[in-house]
C-alpha positions in Angstrom: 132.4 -20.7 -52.2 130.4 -19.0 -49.3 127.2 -18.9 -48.8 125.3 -15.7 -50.0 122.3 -16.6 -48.2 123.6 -16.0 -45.0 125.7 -13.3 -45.8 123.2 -11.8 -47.7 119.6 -11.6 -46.2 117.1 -11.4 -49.1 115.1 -8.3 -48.2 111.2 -7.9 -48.9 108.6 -4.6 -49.1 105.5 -4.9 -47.8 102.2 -3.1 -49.6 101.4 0.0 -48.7 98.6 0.4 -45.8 97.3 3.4 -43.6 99.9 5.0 -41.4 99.3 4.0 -37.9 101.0 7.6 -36.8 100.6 10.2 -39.5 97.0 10.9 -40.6 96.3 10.8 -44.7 99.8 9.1 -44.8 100.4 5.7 -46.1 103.5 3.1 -44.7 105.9 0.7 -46.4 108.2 -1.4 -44.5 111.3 -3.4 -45.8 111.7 -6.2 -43.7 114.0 -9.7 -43.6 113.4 -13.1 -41.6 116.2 -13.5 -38.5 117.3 -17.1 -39.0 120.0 -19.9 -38.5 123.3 -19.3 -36.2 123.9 -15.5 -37.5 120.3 -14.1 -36.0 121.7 -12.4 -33.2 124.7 -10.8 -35.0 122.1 -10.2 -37.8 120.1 -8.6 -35.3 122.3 -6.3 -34.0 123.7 -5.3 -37.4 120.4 -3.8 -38.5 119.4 -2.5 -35.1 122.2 -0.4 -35.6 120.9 0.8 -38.7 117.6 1.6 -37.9 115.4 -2.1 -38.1 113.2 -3.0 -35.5 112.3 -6.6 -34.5 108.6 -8.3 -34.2 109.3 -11.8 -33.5 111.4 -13.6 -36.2 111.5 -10.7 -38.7 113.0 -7.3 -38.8 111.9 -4.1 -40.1 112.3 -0.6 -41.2 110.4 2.0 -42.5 110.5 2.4 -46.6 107.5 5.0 -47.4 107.5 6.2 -50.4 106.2 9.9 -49.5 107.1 10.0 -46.4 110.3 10.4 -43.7 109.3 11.2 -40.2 109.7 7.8 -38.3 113.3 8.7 -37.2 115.0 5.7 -35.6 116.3 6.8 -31.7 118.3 6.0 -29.2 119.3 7.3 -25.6 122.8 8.3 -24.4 122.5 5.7 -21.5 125.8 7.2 -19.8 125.0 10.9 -19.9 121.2 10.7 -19.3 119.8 12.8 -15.8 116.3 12.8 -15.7 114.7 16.1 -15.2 112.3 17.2 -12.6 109.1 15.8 -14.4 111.1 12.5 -14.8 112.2 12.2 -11.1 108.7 12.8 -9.9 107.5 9.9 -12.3 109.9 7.8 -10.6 109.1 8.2 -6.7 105.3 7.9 -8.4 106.6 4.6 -9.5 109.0 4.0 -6.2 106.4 1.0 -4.6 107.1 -1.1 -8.0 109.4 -4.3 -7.9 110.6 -5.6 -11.1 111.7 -9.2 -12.1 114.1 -9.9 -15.2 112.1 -13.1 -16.7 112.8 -15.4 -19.8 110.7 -14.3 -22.4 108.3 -16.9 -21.4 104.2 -15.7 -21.8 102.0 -16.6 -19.0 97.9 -16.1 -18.7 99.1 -13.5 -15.9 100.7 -11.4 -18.9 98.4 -11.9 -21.5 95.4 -11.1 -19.4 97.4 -7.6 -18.5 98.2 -6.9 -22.0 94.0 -7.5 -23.1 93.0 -5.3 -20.7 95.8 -2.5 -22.1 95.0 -2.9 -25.7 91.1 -2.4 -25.1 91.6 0.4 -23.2 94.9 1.9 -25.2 94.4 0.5 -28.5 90.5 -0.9 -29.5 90.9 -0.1 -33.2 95.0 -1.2 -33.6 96.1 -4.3 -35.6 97.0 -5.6 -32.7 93.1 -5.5 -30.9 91.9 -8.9 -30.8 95.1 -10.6 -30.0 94.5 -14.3 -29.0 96.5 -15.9 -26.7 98.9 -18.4 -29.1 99.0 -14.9 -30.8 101.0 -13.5 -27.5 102.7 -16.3 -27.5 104.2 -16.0 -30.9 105.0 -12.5 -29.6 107.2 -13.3 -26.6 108.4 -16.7 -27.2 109.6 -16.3 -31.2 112.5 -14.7 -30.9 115.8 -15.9 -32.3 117.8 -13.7 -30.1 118.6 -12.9 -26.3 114.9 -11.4 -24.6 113.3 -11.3 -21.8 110.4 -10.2 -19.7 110.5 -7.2 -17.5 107.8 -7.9 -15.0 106.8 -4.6 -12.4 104.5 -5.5 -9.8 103.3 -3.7 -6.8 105.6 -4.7 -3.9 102.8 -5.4 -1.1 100.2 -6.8 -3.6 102.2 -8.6 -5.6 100.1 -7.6 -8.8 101.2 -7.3 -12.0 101.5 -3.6 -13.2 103.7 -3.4 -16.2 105.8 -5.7 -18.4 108.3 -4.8 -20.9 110.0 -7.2 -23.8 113.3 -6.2 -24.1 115.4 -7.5 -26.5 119.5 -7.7 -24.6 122.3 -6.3 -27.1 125.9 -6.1 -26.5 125.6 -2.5 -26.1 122.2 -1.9 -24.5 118.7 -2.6 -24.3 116.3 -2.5 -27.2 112.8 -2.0 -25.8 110.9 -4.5 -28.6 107.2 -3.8 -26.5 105.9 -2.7 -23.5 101.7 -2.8 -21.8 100.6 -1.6 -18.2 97.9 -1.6 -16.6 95.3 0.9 -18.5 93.9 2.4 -14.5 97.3 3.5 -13.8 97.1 6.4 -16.1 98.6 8.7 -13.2 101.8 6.6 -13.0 103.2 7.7 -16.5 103.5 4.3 -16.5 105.2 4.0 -20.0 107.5 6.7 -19.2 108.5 5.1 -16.2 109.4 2.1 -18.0 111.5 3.8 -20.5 113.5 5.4 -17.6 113.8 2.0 -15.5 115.5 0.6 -19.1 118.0 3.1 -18.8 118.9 2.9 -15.5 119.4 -0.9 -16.1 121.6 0.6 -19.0 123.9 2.5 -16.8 124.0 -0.4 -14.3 125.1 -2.5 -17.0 127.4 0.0 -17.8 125.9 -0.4 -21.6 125.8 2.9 -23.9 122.4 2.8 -25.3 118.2 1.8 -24.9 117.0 1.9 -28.4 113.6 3.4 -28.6 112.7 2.8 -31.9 110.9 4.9 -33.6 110.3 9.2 -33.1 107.5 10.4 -34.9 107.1 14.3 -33.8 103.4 14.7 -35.1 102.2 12.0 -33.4 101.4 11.7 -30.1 101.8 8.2 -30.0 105.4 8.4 -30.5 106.6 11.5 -29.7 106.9 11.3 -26.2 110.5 9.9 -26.8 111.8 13.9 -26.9 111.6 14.0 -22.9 114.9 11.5 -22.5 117.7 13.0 -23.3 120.2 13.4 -24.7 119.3 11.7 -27.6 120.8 10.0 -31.6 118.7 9.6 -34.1 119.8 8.1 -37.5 120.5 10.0 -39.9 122.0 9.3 -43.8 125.7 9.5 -42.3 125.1 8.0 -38.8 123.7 8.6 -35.1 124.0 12.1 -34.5 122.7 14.3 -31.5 119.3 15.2 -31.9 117.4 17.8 -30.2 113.3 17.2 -30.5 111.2 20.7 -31.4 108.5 18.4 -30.1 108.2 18.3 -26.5 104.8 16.2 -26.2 104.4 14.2 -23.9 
C-alpha cells in the first residue's frame, strides 16, 4: 500500500477577499502545505504549473470571476535586454551582490520596513513584525537564499531578493529596496540581475510569478522578454499588449 498522503497533497480554497490587483474584483487561492522529504520535488511540480510559494505553503490563483493573473516566466537563454534595460543596469553598475542563506537579519528587516511604508502602507503585509520576517525568510522547506545588493563603497544595503533555487532556474519568491532609490528602477534591475544569474547557471528559466496587465503592480513583467505564460495546454510564448512599466 503507498501512501496517498504524500502522493496526494490534500488541496484547500481560501475565502474570497478584495483583489490586491484588479479594482471591484474579488481573489480565491487554492493552496497546499510543502511538507516531509518530497517538499522540494513537490515544489517544483507545482511551480511548473503555475503555484507560487509563501513560506511552507503554495498557491495559485482560483477566482471565481476572474482570469487575469497569468503565471510567467522568462526564456533565460534567449533574453537581450533592450535599451531602457541596459541603461537600468549601468544605473545599477556600483551595486555588489552577495548569495546568502536565507537567514533574516535586523539589517534586512529594517530595509524591508522602510520599503513597505513607503511602497505598501495599506498592504497585508504593512505592519510586519520582526518574527513575522522571520517566518518569511527562514520557513522554507526547499533550497532559498538571500540576494543581498549593497553599494560597493558604502557597503549599505540597497536591495534584497528571496529567491527560491530550482533545478531549472530561479523563482523570484520576494524582493524590497530601498524606497529613496526610486531612480534606480531598482526592482527592475533585480529582475534582470536574476536572469543573468540564470544564463550564468546555464538554467532555462526566472519564474516571475504572476502577470496581471491592468495592474500596474504587476504588469511591469511585459518589458523582459521573450516571455511563457501558462496557459490550459502548457507554457507558450506570450507577447504582453501591456507595456507598463
Amino acid at each position: 500500500m503507498t501512501d496517498q498522503g504524500v502522493q496526494f497533497p490534500k488541496f484547500y480554497v481560501t475565502a474570497a477577499s478584495p483583489c490586491p490587483y484588479i479594482d471591484g474584483q474579488e481573489e480565491r487561492k487554492v493552496f497546499t502545505e510543502l511538507k516531509g522529504a518530497d517538499a522540494a520535488a513537490l515544489n517544483e511540480a507545482l511551480g511548473k504549473v503555475g503555484f507560487r510559494r509563501s513560506q511552507t505553503v503554495v498557491y495559485r490563483p482560483a477566482c471565481e470571476n476572474c482570469a487575469e493573473c497569468v503565471s510567467v516566466r522568462v526564456l533565460a537563454p534567449f533574453y537581450t535586454p533592450s535599451r531602457s534595460l541596459r541603461r537600468i543596469a549601468k544605473l545599477n553598475s556600483d551595486l555588489t551582490s552577495d548569495v546568502r542563506p536565507a537567514i533574516a537579519t535586523d539589517e534586512q528587516f529594517e530595509l524591508l520596513s522602510r520599503y513597505l511604508s513607503a511602497r505598501h502602507g495599506d498592504g497585508s503585509m504593512a505592519g510586519m513584525t520582526r518574527e513575522e520576517f522571520e517566518d518569511m525568510v527562514e520557513s522554507s522547506p526547499v533550497n532559498t537564499v538571500s540576494i543581498e545588493y549593497r553599494r560597493a563603497l558604502t557597503k549599505e544595503l540597497i536591495a534584497v531578493a528571496l529567491t527560491d533555487q530550482m533545478s531549472d532556474g530561479l523563482s523570484m519568491v520576494y524582493s524590497f529596496f530601498d524606497p529613496g532609490e526610486e531612480r534606480r528602477s531598482i526592482g527592475t534591475y533585480l529582475i534582470h540581475d536574476h536572469i543573468l544569474r540564470s544564463q550564468q547557471a546555464n538554467q532555462e528559466f526566472v519564474y516571475l510569478g504572476y502577470y496581471v496587465k491592468d495592474s500596474p503592480k504587476m504588469s511591469y513583467k511585459a518589458r523582459f522578454k521573450p516571455l511563457e505564460r501558462l496557459g490550459p495546454n502548457g507554457w507558450d510564448p506570450f507577447e504582453p499588449t501591456s507595456q507598463e512599466v
